[in-house]
C-alpha positions in Angstrom: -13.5 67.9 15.8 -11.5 64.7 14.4 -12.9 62.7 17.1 -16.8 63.6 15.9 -15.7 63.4 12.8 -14.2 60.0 12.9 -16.8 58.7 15.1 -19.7 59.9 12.3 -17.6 57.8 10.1 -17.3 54.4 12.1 -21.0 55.0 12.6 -21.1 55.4 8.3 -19.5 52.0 8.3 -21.4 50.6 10.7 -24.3 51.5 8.8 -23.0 50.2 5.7 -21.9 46.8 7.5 -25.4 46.5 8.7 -27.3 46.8 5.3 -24.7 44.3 3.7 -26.0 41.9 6.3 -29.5 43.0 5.7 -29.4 42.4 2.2 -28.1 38.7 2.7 -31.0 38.4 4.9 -33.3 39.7 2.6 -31.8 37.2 -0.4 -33.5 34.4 1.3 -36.3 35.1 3.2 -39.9 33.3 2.3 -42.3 35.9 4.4 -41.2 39.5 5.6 -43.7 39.4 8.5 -41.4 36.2 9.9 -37.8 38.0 8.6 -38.9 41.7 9.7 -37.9 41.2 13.6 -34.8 39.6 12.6 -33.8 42.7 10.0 -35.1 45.2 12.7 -33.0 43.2 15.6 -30.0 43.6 13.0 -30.8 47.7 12.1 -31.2 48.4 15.8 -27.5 47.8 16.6 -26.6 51.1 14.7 -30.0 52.7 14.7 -31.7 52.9 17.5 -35.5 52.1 17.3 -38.6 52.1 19.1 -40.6 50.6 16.8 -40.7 49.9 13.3 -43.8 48.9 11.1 -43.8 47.1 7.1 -46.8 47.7 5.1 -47.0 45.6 1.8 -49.9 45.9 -0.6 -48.2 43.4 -3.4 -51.3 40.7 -3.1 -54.7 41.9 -2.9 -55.1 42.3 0.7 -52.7 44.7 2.4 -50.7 43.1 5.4 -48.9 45.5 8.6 -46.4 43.9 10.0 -45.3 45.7 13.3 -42.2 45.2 15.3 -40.9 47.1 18.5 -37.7 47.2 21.1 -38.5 45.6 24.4 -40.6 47.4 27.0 -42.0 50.0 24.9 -45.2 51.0 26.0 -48.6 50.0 24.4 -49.6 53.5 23.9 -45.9 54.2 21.9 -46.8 51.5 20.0 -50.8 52.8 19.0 -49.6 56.4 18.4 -47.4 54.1 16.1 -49.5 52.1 14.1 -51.7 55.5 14.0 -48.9 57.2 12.6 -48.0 54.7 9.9 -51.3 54.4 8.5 -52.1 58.1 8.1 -48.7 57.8 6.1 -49.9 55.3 3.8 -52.9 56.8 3.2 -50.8 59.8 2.4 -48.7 58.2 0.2 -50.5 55.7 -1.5 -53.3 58.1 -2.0 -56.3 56.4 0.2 -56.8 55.0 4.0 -55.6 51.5 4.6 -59.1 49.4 4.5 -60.4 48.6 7.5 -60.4 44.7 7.0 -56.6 44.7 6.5 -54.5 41.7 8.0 -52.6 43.0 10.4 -49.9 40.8 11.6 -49.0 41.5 15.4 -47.8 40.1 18.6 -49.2 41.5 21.1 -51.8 44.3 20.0 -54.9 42.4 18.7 -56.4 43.7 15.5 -59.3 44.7 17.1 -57.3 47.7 18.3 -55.5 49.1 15.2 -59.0 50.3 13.4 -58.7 54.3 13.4 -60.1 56.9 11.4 -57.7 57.8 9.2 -59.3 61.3 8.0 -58.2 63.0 10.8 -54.9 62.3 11.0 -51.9 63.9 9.1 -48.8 63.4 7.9 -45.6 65.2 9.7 -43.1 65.0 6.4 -40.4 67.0 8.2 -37.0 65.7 9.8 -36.7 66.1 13.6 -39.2 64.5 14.4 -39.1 60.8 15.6 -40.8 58.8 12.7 -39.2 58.3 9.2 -41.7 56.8 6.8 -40.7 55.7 3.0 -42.9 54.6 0.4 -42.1 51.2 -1.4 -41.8 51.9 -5.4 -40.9 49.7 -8.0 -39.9 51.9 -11.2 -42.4 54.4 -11.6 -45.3 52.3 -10.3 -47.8 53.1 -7.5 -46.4 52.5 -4.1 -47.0 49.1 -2.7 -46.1 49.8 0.6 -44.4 51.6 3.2 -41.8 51.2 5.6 -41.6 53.3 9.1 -39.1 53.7 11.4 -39.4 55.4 15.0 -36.4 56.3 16.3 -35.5 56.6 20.1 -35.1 60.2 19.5 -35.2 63.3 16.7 -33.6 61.6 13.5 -31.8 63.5 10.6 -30.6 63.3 7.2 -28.5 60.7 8.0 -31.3 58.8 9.5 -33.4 59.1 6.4 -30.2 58.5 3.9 -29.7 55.3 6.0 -34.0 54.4 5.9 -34.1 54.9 2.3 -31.5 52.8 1.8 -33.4 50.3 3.8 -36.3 50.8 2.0 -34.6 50.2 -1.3 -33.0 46.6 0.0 -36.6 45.8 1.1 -38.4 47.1 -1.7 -35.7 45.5 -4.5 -36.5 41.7 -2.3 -40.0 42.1 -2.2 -39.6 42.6 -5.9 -37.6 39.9 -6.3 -39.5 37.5 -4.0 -43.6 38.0 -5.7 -41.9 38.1 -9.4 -40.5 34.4 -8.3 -43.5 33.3 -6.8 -45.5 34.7 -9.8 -43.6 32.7 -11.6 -43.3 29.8 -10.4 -47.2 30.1 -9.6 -47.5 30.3 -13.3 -45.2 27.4 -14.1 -47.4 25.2 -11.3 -50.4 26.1 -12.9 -49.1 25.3 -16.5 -47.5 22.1 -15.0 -51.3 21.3 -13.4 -52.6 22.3 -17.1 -50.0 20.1 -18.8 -50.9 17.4 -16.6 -54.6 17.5 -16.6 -54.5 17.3 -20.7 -52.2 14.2 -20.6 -54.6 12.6 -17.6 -57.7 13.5 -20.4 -55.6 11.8 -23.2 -55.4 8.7 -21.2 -58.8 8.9 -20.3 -60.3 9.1 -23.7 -57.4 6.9 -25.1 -58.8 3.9 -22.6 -62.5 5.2 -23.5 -61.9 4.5 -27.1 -60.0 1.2 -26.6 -63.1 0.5 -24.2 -65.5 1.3 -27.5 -63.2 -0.4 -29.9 -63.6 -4.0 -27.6 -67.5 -3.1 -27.1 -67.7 -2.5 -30.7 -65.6 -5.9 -31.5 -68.1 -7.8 -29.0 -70.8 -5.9 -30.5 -70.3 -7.2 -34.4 -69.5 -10.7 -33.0 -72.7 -11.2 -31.7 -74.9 -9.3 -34.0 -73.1 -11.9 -36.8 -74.3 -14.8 -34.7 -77.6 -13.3 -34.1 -78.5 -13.0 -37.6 -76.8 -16.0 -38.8 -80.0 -17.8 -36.9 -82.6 -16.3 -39.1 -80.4 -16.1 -41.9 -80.3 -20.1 -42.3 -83.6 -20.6 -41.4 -84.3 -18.3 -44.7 -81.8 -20.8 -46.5 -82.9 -23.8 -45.3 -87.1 -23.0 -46.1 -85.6 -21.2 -49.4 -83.8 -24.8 -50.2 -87.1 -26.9 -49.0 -89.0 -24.8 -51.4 -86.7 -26.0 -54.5 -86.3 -29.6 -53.2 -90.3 -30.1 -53.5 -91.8 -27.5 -55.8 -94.8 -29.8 -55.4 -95.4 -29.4 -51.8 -97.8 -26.9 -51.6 -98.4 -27.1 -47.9 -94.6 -27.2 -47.3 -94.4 -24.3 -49.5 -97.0 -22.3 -47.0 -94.8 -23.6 -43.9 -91.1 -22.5 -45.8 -92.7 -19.6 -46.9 -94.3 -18.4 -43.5 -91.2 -18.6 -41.8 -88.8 -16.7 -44.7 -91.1 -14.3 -43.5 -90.8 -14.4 -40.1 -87.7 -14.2 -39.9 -86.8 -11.7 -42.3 -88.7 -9.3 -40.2 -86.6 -10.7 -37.6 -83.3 -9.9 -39.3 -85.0 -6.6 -40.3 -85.6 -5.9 -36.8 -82.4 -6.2 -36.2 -81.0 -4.1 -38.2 -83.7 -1.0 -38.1 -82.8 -1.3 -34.0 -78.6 -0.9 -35.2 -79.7 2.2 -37.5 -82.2 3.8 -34.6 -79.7 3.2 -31.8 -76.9 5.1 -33.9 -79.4 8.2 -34.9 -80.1 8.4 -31.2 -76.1 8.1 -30.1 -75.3 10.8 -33.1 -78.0 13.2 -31.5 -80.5 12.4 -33.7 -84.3 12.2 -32.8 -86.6 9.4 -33.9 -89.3 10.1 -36.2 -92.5 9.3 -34.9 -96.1 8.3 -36.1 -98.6 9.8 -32.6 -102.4 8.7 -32.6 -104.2 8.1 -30.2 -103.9 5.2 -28.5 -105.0 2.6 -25.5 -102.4 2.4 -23.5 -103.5 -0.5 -21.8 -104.3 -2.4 -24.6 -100.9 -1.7 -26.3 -98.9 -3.0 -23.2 -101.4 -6.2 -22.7 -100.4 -7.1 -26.5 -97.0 -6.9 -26.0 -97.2 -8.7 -22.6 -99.4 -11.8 -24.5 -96.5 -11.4 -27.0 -93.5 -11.8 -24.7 -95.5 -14.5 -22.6 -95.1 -16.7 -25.6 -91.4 -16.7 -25.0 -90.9 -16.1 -21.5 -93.8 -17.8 -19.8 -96.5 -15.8 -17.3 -94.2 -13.8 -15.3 -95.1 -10.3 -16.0 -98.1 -8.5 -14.1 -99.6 -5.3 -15.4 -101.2 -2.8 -13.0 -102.9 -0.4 -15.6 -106.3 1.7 -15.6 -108.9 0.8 -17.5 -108.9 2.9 -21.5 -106.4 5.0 -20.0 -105.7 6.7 -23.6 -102.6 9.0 -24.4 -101.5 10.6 -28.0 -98.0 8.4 -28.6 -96.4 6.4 -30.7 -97.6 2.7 -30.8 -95.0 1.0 -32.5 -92.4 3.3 -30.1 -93.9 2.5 -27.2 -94.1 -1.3 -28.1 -90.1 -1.3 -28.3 -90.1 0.5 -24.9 -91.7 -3.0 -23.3 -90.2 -5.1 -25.1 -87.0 -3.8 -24.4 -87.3 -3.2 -21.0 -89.3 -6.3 -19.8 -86.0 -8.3 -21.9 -84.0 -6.5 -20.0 -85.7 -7.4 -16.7 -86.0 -11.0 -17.9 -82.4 -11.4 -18.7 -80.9 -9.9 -15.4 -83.7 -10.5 -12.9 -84.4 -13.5 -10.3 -85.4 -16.2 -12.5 -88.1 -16.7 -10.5 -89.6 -13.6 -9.7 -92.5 -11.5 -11.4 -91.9 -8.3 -13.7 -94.4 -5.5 -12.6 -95.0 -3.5 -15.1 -97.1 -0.3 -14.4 -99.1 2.3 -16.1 -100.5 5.4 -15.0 -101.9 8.1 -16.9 -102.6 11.5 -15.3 -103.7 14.8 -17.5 -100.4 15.8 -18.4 -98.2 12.6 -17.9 -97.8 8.7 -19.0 -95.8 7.0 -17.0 -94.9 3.3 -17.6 -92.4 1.7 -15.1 -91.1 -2.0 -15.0 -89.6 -3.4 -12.0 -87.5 -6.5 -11.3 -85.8 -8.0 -8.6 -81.9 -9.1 -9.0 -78.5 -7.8 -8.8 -78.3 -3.8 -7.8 -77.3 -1.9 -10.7 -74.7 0.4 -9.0 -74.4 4.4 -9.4 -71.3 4.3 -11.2 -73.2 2.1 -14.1 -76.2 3.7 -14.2 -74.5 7.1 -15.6 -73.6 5.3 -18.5 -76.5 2.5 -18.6 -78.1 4.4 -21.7 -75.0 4.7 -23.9 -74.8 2.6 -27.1 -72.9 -0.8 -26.4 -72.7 -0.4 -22.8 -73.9 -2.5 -20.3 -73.7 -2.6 -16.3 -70.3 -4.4 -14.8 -72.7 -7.3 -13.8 -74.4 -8.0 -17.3 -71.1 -7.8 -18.9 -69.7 -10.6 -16.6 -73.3 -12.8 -16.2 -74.1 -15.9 -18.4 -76.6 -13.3 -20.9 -75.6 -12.2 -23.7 -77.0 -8.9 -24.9 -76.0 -5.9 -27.8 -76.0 -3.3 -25.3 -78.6 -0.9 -27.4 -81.4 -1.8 -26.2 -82.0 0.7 -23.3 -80.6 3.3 -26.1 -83.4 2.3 -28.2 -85.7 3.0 -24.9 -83.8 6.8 -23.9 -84.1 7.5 -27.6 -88.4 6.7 -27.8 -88.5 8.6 -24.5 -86.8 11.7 -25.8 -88.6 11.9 -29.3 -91.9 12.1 -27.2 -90.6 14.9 -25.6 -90.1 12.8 -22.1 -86.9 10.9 -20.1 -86.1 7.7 -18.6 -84.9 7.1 -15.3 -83.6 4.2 -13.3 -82.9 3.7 -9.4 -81.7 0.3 -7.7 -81.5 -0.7 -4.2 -81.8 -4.5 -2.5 -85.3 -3.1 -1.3 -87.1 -2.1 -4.2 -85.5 -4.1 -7.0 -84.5 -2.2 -10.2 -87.1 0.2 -11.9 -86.9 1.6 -14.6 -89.5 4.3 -15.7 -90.6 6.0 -18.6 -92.1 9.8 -18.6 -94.0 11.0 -21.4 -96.2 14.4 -21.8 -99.0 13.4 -22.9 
């Protein structure tokens, strides 16, 4: 009787020895489906097992991890599996789904789909299998641990499985509370991150508009300081000889000139900022010749430019626009192609009318206007990476002016520039 009796107490230590060194074990681990064999390999030395299988349901797809002592059979280890599932279900309150990821060794996954319905749950002691749900507080279960012994187990078997349970349960805990954590202080780090890569972005994008804006004012001074002194100078001719009457007409005609020009000037500042502010041009439709307009303008810009532009129009091809919109729309555009084209190439421009559309393109050969500076070709003050570096010298609203007469017509302009085509640039307007 002292013999049993001390022997069931080296056993009780043995036990206790064994779940010490479990719960080191389970102080570190990273994944229970790569710790479980080496926790089972420990348990076994004081409680023999044939197999033993983890369920955790703690992310959203449950996970079996399975684990059994050398040699046992293939069918010991499906009655198993069949066995710990029909527990879940019992304890958790549903069937495992079918898609679970089962984590095995040997038996494929292919094999472990059973119906679950027909199978029940053997609660009482005596019997080989001892499975415990894993509970947190007073929360649902988020898993289950079973344990097949060798032979009939008894309340010491399930006093020493519960505590089991309980180390696993407490480092699972333990472990997806961390890694929630952490997850959350990676994600705010990403966050924190993210808004100081922003700040720098639009910290560079306003130093970017503050130099375009600086370049911007400098030239728009010395573009109006032309006219502005050939408005002094014919002012001052005019009081030098108040007889002159024919150098009167002469001074006179060209205060007028340009002062339109300096007022030209300024009305395209004001309509470039309404469009960058969101604001839609105002517009004066009637019906007009398309193909007369863009002739006129083409005569026009001849003047200063020579005969390089070709028009390929139909004949009193008539839309309802905006003449004085669709003026600025060549003008700026066949600039534009002037400016940054071959020097001695032709600028095409065409027009086509069809019952619903106008669309006026201009092409010109020169450098390719890469992807990157397209996206912000339209923008107030920008200009493409090889403009801003070439001998021209431009405001940089021009093709604002253009999206902005476009968009007040109820239309778009679009551009696209390869070595083979040239650079077009095309205008779509209902009509």
């Amino acid at each position: 009787m002292k013999g049993e009796q001390g022997e069931g107490q080296t056993k009780d230590f043995n036990r206790l020895r064994i779940l010490y060194s479990v719960s080191k074990k389970l102080s570190v681990f990273s994944r229970m489906d790569e710790s479980f064999a080496d926790i089972l390999e420990t348990v076994s030395e004081c409680f023999p097992l044939t197999t033993a299988i983890l369920i955790e349901h703690w992310e959203h797809k449950p996970r079996m991890t399975i684990w059994f002592a050398a040699n046992t059979p293939k069918e010991t280890i499906e009655n198993a599996i069949v066995h710990a599932k029909s527990a879940y279900a019992f304890i958790a309150g549903g069937p495992l789904a079918p898609n679970s990821d089962l984590s095995t060794t040997t038996v494929p996954e292919s094999e472990l789909h059973h119906d679950h319905r027909t199978l029940a749950f053997d609660k009482s002691l005596g019997g080989r299998f001892i499975t415990l749900p894993l509970i947190i507080d007073y929360l649902p279960p988020l898993g289950a641990l079973q344990l097949e012994g060798t032979g009939p187990l008894d309340e010491k078997d399930l006093d020493f499985a519960s505590a089991l349970t309980n180390l696993v349960t407490i480092a699972f805990d333990r472990y997806y509370k961390a890694k929630k954590e952490r997850e959350k202080q990676e994600d705010e780090a990403r966050k924190n991150l993210n808004k100081l890569y922003h700040s720098q972005d639009k910290i560079l994008s306003l130093e970017s508009e503050r130099d375009l804006r600086e370049a911007f004012v400098s030239l728009l001074i010395h573009d109006l300081i032309t006219p502005l002194s050939i408005i002094l100078g014919s002012a001052q001719m005019i009081i030098r000889r108040p007889d002159d009457l024919a150098s009167h007409r002469k001074s006179a005609g060209m205060i007028l000139a340009q002062a339109n020009r300096a007022g030209q000037m300024i009305t395209d500042l004001l309509d470039a900022n309404r469009i960058q502010g969101g604001e839609k041009l105002s517009l004066m439709k009637e019906k007009t010749d398309i193909k007369q307009l863009v002739e006129a303008t083409l005569t026009e810009l001849s003047i200063m430019h020579g005969n390089r532009f070709i028009l390929r129009a139909q004949d009193h091809a008539e839309a309802d626009v905006d003449p004085r919109g669709i003026r600025r729309v060549i003008e700026n555009l066949c600039n534009n192609a002037i400016k940054y084209g071959l020097a001695d190439a032709s600028v095409i421009v065409d027009v086509m009318i069809t019952a619903s559309e106008l669309v006026i393109s201009v092409t010109n050969r020169g450098n390719v206007i890469s992807e990157n500076d397209i996206k912000s070709l339209f923008h107030q003050f920008r200009r493409s990476d090889s403009a801003s570096s070439g001998k021209q010298k431009g405001w940089g609203i021009g093709l604002t002016l253009v999206r902005g007469v476009a968009e007040a017509h109820g239309g778009q302009v679009t551009v696209r520039s390869d070595s083979r085509n040239g650079t077009i640039f095309t205008v779509t307007l209902p009509c």
